[in-house]
C-alpha positions as MATLAB code, in Angstrom:
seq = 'XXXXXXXXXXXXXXXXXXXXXXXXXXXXXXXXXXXXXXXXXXXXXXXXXXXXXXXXXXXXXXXXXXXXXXXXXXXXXXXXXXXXXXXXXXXXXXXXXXXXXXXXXXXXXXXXXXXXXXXXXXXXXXXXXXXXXXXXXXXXXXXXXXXXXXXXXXXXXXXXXXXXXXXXXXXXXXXXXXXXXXXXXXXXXXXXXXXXXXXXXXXXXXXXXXXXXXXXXXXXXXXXXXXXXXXXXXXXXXXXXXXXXXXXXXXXXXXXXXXXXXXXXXXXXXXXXXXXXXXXXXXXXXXXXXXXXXXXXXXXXXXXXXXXXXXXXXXXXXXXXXXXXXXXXXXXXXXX';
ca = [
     126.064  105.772  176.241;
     122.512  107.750  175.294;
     122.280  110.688  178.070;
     119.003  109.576  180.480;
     116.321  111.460  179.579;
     115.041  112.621  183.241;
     111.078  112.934  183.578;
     110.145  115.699  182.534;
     112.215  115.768  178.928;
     110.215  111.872  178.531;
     107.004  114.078  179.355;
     107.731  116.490  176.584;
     108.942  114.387  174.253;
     105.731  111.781  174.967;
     103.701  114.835  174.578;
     105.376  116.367  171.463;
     104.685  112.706  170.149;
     100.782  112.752  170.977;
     101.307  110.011  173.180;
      98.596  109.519  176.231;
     100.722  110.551  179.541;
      99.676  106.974  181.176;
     101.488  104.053  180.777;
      98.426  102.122  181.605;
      96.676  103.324  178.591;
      99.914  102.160  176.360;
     100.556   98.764  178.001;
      98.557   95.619  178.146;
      96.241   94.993  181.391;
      99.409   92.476  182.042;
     101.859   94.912  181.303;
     100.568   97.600  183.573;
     100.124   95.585  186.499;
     103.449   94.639  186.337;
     104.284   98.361  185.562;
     106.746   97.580  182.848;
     109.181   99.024  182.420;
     110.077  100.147  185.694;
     113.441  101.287  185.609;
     116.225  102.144  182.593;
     116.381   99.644  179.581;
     119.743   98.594  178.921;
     120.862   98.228  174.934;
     123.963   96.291  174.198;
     125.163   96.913  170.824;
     128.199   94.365  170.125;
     130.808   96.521  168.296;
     132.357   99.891  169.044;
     131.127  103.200  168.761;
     130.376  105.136  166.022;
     129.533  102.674  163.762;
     126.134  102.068  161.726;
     124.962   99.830  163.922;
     125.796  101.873  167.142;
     124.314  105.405  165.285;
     121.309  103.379  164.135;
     120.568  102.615  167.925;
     120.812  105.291  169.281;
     118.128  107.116  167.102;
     115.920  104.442  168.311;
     116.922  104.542  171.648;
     115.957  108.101  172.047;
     112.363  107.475  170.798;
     111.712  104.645  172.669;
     113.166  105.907  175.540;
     110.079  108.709  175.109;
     107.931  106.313  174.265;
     108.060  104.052  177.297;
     108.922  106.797  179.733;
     112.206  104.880  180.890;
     115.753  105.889  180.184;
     117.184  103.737  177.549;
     121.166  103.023  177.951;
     122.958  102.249  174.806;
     125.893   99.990  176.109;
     128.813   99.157  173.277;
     130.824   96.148  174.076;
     132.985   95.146  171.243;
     134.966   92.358  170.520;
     135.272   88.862  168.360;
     133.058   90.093  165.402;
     130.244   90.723  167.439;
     129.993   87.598  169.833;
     131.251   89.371  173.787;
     128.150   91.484  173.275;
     125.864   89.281  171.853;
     126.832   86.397  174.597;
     126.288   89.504  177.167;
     122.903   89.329  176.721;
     122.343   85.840  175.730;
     123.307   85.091  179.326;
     121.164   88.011  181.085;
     118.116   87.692  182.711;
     115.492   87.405  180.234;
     113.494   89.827  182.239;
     112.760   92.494  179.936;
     115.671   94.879  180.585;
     118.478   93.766  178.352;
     118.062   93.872  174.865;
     121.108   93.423  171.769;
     120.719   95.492  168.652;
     123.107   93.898  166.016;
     123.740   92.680  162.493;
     123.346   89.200  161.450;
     126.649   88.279  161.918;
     126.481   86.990  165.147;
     122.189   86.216  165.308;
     122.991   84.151  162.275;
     126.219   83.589  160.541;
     128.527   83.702  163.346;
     126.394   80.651  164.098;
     128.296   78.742  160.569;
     131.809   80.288  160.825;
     133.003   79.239  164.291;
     133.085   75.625  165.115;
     131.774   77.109  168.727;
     129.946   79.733  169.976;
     129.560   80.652  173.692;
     125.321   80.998  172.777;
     123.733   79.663  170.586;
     121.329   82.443  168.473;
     118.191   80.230  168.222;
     118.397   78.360  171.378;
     119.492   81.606  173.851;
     117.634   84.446  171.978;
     114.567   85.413  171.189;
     113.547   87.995  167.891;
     112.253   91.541  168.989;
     112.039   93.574  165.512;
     113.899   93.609  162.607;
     114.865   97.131  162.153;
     116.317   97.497  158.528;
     117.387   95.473  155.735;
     121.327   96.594  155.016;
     121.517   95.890  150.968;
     124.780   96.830  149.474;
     126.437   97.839  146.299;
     128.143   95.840  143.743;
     130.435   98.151  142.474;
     134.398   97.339  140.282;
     137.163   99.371  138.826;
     136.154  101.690  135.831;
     138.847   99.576  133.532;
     136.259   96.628  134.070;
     134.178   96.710  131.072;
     130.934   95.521  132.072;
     128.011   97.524  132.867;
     125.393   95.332  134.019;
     125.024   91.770  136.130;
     125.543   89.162  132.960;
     128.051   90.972  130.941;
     130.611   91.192  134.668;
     129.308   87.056  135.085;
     130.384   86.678  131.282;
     133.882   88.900  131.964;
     134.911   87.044  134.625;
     134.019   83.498  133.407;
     136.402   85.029  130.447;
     139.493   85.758  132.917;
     139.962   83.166  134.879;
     142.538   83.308  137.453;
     143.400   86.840  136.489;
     140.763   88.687  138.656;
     140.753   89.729  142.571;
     137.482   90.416  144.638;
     137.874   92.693  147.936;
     136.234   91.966  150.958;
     136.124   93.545  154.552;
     136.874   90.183  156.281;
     136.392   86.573  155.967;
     133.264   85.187  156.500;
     131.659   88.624  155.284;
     128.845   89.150  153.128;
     131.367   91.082  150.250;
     133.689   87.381  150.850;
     130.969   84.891  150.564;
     128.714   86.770  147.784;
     132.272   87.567  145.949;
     133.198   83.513  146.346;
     130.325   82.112  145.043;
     130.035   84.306  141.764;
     133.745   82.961  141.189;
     132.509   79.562  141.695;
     129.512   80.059  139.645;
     132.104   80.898  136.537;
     134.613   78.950  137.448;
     136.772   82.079  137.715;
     139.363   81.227  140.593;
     139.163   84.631  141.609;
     141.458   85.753  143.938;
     139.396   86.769  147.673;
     141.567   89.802  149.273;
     140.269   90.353  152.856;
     140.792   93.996  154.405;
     140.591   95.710  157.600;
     137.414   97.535  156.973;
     135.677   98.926  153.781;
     138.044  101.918  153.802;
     141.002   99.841  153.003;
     139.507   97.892  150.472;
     137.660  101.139  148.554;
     141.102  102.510  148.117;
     142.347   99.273  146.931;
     139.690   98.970  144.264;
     139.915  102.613  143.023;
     143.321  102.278  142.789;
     142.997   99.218  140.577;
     144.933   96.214  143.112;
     141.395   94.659  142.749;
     138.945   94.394  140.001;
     135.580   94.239  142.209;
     133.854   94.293  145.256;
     130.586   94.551  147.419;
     130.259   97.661  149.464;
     127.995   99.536  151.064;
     126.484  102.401  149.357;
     127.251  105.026  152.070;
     130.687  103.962  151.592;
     130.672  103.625  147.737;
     128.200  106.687  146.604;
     131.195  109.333  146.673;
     133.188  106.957  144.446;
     130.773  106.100  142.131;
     129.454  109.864  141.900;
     133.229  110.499  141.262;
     133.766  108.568  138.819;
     136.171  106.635  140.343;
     134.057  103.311  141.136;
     131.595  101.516  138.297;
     128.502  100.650  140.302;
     127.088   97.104  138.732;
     123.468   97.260  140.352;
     122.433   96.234  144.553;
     121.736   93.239  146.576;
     118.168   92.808  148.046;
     114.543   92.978  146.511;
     114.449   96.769  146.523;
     116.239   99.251  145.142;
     117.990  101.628  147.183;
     116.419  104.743  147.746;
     120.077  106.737  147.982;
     120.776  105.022  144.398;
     117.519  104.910  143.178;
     118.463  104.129  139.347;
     120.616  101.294  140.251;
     118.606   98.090  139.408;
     118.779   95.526  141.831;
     120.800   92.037  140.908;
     117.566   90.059  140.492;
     115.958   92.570  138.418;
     118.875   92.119  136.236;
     118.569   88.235  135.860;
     120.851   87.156  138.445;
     118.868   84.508  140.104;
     120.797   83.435  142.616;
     119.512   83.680  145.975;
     122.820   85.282  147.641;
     121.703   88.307  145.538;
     118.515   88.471  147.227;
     119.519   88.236  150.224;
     121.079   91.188  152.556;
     122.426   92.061  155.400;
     120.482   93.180  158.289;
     120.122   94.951  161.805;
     117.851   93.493  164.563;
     117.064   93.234  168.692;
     117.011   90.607  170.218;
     116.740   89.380  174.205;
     117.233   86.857  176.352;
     115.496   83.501  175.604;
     112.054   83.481  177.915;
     112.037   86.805  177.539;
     107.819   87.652  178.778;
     105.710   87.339  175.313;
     103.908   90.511  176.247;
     107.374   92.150  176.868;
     108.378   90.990  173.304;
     105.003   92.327  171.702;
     105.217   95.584  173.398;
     108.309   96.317  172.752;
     108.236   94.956  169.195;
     105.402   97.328  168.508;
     107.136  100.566  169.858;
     109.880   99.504  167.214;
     107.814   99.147  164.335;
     106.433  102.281  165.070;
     109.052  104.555  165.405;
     110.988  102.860  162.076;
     108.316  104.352  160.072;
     108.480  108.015  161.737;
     109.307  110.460  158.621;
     112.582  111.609  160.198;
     114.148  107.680  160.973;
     112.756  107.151  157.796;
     114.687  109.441  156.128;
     117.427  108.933  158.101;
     117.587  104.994  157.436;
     117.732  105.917  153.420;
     120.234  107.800  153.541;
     122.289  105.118  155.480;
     121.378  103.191  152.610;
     119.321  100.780  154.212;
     115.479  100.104  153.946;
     112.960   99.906  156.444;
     111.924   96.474  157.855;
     109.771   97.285  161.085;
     108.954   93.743  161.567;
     107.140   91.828  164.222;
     108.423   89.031  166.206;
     106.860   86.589  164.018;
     107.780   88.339  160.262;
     111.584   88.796  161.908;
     111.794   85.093  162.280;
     109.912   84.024  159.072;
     112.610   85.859  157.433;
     115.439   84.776  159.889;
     114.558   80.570  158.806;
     114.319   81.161  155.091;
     117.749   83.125  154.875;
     119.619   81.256  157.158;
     119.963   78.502  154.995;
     121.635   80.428  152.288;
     123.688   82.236  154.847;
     124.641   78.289  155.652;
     125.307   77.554  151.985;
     127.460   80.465  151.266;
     130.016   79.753  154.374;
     130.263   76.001  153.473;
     131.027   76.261  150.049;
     133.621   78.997  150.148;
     135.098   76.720  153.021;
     135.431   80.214  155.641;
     135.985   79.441  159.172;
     136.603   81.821  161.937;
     138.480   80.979  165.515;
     137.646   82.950  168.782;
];
């Protein structure tokens, strides 16, 4: 959990940060009668320590923490690809105290790989901020001899049933991106499924598969090795930590599974206060674009999103139905 920040550090640190030291003149008329927030914000991130995720969080939590003069408690609870935490707060009181900061596995996909969830994303949640958009690498063994999108389309279409993809679990982004290139070839390519990207990084360098998705904190060492071929990245934008790797669509890959990517959001309780929401929302957006998350977020090898409520789910309807695509055609299903 994030250390409380007692008074007078959220004094300092309001100060340091040019911030007026009265809530009232940072809060809406509504908001300051109400004399939100009033006591510690709680932060459920659904997955264990130590991850992306969880580090990602806790940069945030410390600014807003500052920012709204409240402690902010980062509280990890783990378990079934991201669904104990995420039902957590899906069942809390949407008050304004309990947020969940977590990838779109389980505000969105989770939603197409089990035949149940205990919550349901759309009906129990609302969108806070979209913090970052979580691109990845597409990256094979150096024996592979393409160097670009088309020609690794054209060499797989040209081995079929001889090649293996990697993945770090079904129903993941490296699975269902992997599956549908096969399909789009008719390769049969072989889906391996790992523990973890570790695992499957060793696997690939040491030539067990021919190819995988991965992100590019995991993959840079490899490919600055020499051990790893990096292809080009998911997303719209190119990755600032790999900034001469084109993108897939710049390339001519048109499908939309390589414009889409991976993400990390909050979310709260459905009837969550709108002014809560906004306020919130706006503290987000504006520490995401402070020089030093900014820099931090590159070299995590994500890129900025700082979205409102409404841009968040403008973005959440017209990827979730490729999200939906992906899982049906590569037939994954999960089980709690």
């Amino acid at each position: 959990m994030l250390k409380p920040l007692n008074r007078r550090e959220l004094l300092t640190q309001a100060g340091s940060a040019g911030l007026p030291l009265c809530l009232g003149a940072l809060a809406s008329p509504a908001l300051a009668q109400q004399g939100y927030p009033n006591k510690p914000i709680r932060i459920v991130v659904p997955f264990n320590a130590g991850g992306a995720t969880d580090v990602l969080t806790r940069l945030i939590g410390e600014k807003l923490s500052a920012r709204l003069w409240q402690p902010v408690l980062v509280d990890n609870r783990g378990g079934a690809g991201g669904i104990v935490g995420t039902d957590n707060v899906a069942k809390a009181a949407p008050d304004g105290y309990t947020f969940v900061v977590s990838l779109n596995s389980s505000l969105m996909t989770n939603l197409f790989l089990y035949d149940k969830l205990p919550y349901h994303p759309q009906r129990d949640l609302t969108l806070v901020s979209q913090f970052v958009n979580a691109p990845v690498t597409l990256v094979v063994h150096p024996s592979v001899p393409a160097k670009n999108g088309p020609e690794l389309l054209k060499y797989i279409a040209a081995n079929k049933g001889k090649l293996s993809y990697g993945s770090w679990g079904v129903g993941s982004y490296a699975h269902l991106a992997g599956y549908s290139m096969s399909e789009s070839q008719k390769a049969d390519m072989v889906h391996a499924p790992y523990k973890g990207e570790a695992p499957m990084l060793q696997e690939l360098i040491g030539g067990q598969i021919q190819m995988s998705y991965a992100s590019a904190l995991a993959a840079k060492p490899h490919i600055e090795a020499g051990k790893l071929k990096l292809i080009g990245v998911t997303g719209l934008k190119r990755m600032a930590v790999l900034p001469n790797a084109p993108t897939l669509t710049e390339q001519g890959l048109t499908d939309e599974f390589y414009r889409i990517a991976g993400w990390i959001g909050m979310a709260a309780p459905a009837k969550t206060p709108k002014d809560i929401i906004a306020r919130v929302s706006s503290e987000i957006q504006r520490i995401c674009v402070m020089p030093e998350i900014v820099e931090r977020i590159s070299s995590m090898g994500f890129t900025v999103a700082a979205s409102t409520p409404e841009a968040f789910a403008a973005a959440y309807k017209k990827d979730s139905p490729v999200w939906e695509r992906l899982v049906k055609t590569s037939g994954a299903r999960l089980d709690l």
